[in-house]
C-alpha positions in Angstrom: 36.5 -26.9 1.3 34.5 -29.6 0.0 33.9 -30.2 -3.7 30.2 -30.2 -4.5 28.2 -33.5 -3.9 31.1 -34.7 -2.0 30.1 -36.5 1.9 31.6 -34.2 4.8 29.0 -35.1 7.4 27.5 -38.3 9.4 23.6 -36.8 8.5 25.3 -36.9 4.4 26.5 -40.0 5.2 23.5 -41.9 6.5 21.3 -40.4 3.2 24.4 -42.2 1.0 23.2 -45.7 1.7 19.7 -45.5 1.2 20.2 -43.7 -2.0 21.9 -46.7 -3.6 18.7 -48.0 -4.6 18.3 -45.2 -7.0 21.7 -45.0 -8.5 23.6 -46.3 -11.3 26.9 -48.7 -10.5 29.0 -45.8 -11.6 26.7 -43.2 -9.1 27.2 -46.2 -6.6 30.7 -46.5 -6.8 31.5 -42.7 -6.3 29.3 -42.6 -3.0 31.4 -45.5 -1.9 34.7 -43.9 -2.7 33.5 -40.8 -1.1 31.8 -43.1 2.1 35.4 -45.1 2.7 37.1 -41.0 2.5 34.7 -39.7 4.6 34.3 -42.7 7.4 38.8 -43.0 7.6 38.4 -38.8 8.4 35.8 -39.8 11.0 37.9 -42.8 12.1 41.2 -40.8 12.6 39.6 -38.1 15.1 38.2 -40.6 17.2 41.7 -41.8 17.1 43.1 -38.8 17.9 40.6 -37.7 20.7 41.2 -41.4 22.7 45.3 -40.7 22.5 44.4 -37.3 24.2 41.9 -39.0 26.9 44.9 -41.5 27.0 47.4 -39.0 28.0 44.8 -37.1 30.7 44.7 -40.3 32.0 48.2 -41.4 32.2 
């Protein structure tokens, strides 16, 4: 479950970097903390799903 204003989606994601504009450094450094969580999540499945294609494959 995700804590509330916390990024858990690409569409949350894309909103996070044009809303720097309107933030304070402190506002800006959260979403960035929460972009680099959210982004290693999204990184490791696409990991994960090329090992799988990898082992159809193999």
């Amino acid at each position: 479950m995700k804590a509330k204003g916390e990024i858990s989606n690409g569409g949350e994601a894309m909103q996070a970097f044009p809303s720097f504009k309107d933030k304070s450094v402190d506002e800006i450094q959260e979403l960035r903390k929460q972009l680099l969580a959210y982004c290693g999540l999204d990184t490791l499945a696409m990991v994960k799903v090329l090992e799988g294609l990898k082992e159809l494959v193999e």
